[in-house]
C-alpha positions as CSV (number, residue, x, y, z in Angstrom):
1,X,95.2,26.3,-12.8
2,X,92.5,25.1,-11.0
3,X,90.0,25.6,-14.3
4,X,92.2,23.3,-16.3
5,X,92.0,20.7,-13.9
6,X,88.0,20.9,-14.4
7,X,88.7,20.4,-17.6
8,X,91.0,17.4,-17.2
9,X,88.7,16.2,-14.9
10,X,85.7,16.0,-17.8
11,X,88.6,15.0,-20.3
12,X,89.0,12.2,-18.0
13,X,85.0,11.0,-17.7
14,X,84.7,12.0,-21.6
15,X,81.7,14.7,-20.0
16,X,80.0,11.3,-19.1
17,X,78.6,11.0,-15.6
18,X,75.9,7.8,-16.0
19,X,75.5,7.8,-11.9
20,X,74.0,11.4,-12.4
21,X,71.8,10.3,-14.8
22,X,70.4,7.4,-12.9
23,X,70.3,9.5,-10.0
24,X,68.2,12.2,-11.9
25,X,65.8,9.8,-13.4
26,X,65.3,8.4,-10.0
27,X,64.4,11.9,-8.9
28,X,62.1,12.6,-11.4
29,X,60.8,8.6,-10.9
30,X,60.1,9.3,-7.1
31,X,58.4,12.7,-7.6
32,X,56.6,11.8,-11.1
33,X,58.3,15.1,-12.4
34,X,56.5,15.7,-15.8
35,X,58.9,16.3,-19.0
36,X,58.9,19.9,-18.6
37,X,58.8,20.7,-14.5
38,X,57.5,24.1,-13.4
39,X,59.9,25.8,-10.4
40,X,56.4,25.4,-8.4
41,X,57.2,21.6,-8.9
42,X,60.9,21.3,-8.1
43,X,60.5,23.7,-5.0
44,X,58.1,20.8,-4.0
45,X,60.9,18.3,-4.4
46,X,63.4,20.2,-2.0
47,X,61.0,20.9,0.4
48,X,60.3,17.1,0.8
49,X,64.0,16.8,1.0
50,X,64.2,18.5,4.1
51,X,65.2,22.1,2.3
52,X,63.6,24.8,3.6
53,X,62.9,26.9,0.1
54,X,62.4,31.1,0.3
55,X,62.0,33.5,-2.6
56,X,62.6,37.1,-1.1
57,X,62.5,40.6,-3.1
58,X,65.5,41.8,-4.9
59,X,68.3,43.7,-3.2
60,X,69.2,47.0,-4.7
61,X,72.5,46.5,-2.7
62,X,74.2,43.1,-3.9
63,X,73.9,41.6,-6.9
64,X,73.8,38.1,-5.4
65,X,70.6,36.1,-6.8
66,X,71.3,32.9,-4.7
67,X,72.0,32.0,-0.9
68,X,72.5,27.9,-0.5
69,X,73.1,27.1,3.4
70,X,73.5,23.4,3.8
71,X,73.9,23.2,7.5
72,X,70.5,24.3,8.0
73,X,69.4,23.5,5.1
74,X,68.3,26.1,3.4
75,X,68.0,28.1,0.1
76,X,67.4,31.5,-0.9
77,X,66.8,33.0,-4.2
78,X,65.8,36.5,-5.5
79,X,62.4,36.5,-6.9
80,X,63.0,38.9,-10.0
81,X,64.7,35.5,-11.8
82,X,63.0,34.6,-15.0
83,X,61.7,30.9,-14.9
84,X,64.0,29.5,-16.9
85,X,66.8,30.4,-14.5
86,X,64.8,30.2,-11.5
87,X,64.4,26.1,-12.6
88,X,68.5,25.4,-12.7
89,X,69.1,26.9,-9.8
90,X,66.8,24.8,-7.8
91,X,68.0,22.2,-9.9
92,X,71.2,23.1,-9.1
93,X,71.0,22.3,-5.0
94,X,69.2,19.4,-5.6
95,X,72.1,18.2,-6.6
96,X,73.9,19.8,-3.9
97,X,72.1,18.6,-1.4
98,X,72.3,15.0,-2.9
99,X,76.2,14.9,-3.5
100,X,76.2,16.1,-0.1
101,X,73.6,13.5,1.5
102,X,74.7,10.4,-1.0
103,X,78.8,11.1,-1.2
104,X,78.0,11.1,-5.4
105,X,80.7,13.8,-5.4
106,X,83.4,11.6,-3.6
107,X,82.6,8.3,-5.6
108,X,82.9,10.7,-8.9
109,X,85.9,12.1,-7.7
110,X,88.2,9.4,-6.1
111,X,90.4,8.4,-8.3
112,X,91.0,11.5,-9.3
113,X,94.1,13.7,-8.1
114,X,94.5,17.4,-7.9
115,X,97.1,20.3,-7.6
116,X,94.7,22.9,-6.2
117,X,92.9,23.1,-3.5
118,X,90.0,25.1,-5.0
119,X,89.4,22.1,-7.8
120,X,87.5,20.0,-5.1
121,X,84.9,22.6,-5.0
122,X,84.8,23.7,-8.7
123,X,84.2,20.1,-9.7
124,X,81.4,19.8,-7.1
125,X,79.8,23.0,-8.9
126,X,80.2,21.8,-12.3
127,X,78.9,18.3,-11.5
128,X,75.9,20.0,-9.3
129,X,75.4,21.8,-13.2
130,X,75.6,18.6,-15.0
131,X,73.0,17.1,-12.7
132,X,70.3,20.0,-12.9
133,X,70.7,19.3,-17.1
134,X,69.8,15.4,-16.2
135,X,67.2,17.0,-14.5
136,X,65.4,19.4,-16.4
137,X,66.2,18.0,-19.4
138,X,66.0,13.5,-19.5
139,X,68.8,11.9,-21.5
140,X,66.4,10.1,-23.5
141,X,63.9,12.8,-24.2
142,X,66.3,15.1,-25.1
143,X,68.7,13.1,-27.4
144,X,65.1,12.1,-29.6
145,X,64.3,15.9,-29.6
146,X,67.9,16.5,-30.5
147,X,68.3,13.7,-33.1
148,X,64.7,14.7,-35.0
149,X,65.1,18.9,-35.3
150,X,68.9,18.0,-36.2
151,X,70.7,20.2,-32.8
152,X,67.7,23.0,-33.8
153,X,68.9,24.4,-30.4
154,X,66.5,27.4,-30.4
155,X,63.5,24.8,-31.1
156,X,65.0,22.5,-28.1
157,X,64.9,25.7,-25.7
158,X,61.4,26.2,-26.4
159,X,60.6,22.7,-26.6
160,X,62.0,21.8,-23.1
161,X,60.7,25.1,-21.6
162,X,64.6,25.8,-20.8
163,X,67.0,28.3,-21.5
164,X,69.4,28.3,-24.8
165,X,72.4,28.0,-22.2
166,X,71.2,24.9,-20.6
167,X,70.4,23.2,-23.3
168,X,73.9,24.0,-25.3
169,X,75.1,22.4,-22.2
170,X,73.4,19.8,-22.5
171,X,74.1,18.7,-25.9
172,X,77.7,18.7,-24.6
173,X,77.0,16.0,-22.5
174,X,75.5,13.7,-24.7
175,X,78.2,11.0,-24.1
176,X,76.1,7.7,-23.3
177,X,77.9,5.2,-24.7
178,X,75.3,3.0,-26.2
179,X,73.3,6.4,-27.2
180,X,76.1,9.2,-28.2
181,X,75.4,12.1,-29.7
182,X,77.5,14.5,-31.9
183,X,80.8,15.7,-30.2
184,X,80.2,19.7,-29.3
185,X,82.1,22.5,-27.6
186,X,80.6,25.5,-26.0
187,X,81.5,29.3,-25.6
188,X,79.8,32.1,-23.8
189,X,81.3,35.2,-25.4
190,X,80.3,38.9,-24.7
191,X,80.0,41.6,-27.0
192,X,83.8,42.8,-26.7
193,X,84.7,39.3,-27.3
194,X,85.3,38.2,-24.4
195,X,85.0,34.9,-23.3
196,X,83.1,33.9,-19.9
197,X,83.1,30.6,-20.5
198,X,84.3,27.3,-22.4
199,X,83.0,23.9,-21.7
């Protein structure tokens, strides 16, 4: 299914994407992002990339939080998110808009081949997530932090002003090959024991 072929896809790139690192540092280079960026400050950084940026009031009758409209381009995000949240997303579309602008998505991708005609866009999504981790929280930064409090994830959320979810993330990604950390696998499991998500 298309979800294993994400996973093929990462398999394939051992969870290593070095040309969304770079192009994160340069991001955070160009707008002198501090280590821990406020929303306030990433906003900033669409805006200057030609996004127009709105937070409106939550609506009672959807329970979408986000509304990304690259034509225009412009993004749309409930208010009511906590921080935390409210930094990935924007995160998020900057690397959306990027792969978009730049073709990163197509260079990642070419040599790749799928089945599916959904994996295109699922990839996209996941790599838009792996870049908003580059982001928020710097390869180098974060594998010292990581490497001192021994994976003390809890201590890194607080640390990096980020949530526990991002940074389990991260620590999946830490695949540099002159600077690797320890192999990891992630599950987001609910109360019943379901599982959301694996990574």
């Amino acid at each position: 299914n298309p979800f294993d072929e994400v996973t093929d896809f990462l398999e394939a790139n051992d969870n290593w994407f070095g040309v969304l690192e770079d192009r994160a540092e340069q991001v955070r280079r160009d707008f002198s992002l501090p280590q821990r960026s406020t929303s306030d400050r990433l906003q900033d950084v669409l805006r200057s990339m030609g996004v127009d940026v709105e937070l409106v009031p939550p609506d009672d009758t959807s329970s979408v939080v986000r509304r990304w409209d690259p034509e225009h381009p412009r993004l749309t995000l409930t208010s009511s998110m906590v921080e935390q949240r409210l930094k990935f997303q924007l995160a998020h579309t900057i690397g959306l808009w990027l792969m978009d602008r730049e073709q990163l998505h197509d260079r990642l991708t070419a040599n790749f081949r799928t089945r599916h005609t959904e994996t295109p866009q699922l990839i996209k999504i996941h790599l838009a997530n792996y870049f908003a981790g580059a982001l928020l929280l710097p390869y180098h930064d974060f594998f010292q932090e990581v490497v001192r409090t021994r994976y003390d994830l809890e201590h890194l959320a607080s640390y990096f002003e980020s949530s526990f979810e991002t940074v389990a993330h991260r620590v999946c990604n830490l695949n540099d090959p002159q600077k690797r950390g320890l192999p990891m696998h992630f599950l987001r499991v609910d109360i019943a024991g379901n599982i959301s998500k694996r990574y």
